[in-house]
C-alpha positions as CSV (number, residue, x, y, z in Angstrom):
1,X,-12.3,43.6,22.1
2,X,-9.0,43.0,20.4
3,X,-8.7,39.5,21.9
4,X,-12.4,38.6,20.5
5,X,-11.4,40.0,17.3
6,X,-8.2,37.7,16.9
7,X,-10.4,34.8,18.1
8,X,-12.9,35.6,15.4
9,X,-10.0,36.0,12.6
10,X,-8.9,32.2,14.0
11,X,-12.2,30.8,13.3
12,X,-12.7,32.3,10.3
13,X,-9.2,31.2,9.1
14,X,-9.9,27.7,10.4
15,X,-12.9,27.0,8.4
16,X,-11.9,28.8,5.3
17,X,-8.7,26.6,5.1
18,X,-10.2,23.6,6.1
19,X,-12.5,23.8,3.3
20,X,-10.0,24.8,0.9
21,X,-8.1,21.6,2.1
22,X,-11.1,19.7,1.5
23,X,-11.3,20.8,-2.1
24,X,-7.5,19.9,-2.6
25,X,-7.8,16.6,-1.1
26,X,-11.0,16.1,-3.3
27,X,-9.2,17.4,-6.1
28,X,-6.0,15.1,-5.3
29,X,-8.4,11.9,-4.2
30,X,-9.8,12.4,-8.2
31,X,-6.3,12.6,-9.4
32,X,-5.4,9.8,-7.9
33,X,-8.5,7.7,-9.1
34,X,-8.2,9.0,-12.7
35,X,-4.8,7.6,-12.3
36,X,-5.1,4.3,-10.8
37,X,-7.6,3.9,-13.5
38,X,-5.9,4.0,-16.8
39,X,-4.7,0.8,-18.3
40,X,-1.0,1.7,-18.8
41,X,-0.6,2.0,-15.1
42,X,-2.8,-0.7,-14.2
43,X,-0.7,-3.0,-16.6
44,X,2.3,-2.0,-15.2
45,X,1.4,-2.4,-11.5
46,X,0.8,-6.3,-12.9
47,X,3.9,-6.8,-14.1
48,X,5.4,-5.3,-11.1
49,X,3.6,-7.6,-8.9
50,X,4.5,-10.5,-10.8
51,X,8.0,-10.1,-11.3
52,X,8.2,-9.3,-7.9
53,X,6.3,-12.9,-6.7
54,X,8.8,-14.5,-9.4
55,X,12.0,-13.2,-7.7
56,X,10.2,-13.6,-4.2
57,X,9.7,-17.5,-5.4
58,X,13.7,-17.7,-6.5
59,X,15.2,-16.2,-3.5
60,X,12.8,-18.6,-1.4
61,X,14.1,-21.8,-3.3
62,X,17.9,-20.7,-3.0
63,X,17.2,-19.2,0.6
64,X,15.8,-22.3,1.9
65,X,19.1,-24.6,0.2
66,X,21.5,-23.2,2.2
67,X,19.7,-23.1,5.6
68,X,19.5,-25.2,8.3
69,X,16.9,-28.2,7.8
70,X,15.2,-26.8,10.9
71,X,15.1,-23.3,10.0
72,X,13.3,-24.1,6.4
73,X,11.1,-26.9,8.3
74,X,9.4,-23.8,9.8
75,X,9.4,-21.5,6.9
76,X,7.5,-24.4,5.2
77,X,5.1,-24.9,8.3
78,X,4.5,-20.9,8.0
79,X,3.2,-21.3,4.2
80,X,1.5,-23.9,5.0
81,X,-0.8,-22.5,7.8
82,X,-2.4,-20.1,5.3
83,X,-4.0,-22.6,3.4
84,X,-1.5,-21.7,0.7
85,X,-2.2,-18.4,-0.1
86,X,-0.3,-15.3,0.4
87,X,-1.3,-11.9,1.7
88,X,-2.3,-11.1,-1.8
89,X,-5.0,-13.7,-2.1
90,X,-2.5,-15.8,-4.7
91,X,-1.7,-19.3,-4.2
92,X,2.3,-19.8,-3.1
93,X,3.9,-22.7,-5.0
């Protein structure tokens, strides 16, 4: 009796916290959205991404002056087998 008692307690324990989990990851997941939305943040996340390709673009250029022909050669021959574009759908210059 005492063992189908504490089995019964786990159940009931399981199901009430995985719906109260639900509800916070709901309530989190809408945050999140509500977030990701407003234009302050999506502006930001812009300029973030292109500063970012800016430097990215810099560091190739100096990167690739002071290595070995052979070494750029293939960095080249990388970019190029995209069909010039990144991973972020953007065309590499």
């Amino acid at each position: 009796m005492r063992r189908l008692t504490f089995i019964a307690g786990l159940a009931v324990g399981y199901v009430l916290g995985t719906r109260a989990g639900r509800e916070r990851y709901e309530q989190l997941k809408k945050s999140a959205s509500r977030i990701s939305q407003n234009p302050a943040v999506r502006n930001a996340a812009e300029t973030a991404a292109l500063s970012g390709r800016e430097y990215a673009g810099k560091a190739y250029h100096s990167v690739s002056d002071k290595v070995p022909g052979s070494v750029a050669d293939r960095v080249r021959s990388l970019r190029s087998r995209n069909n010039g574009e990144d991973d972020w759908g953007t065309t590499n210059t």
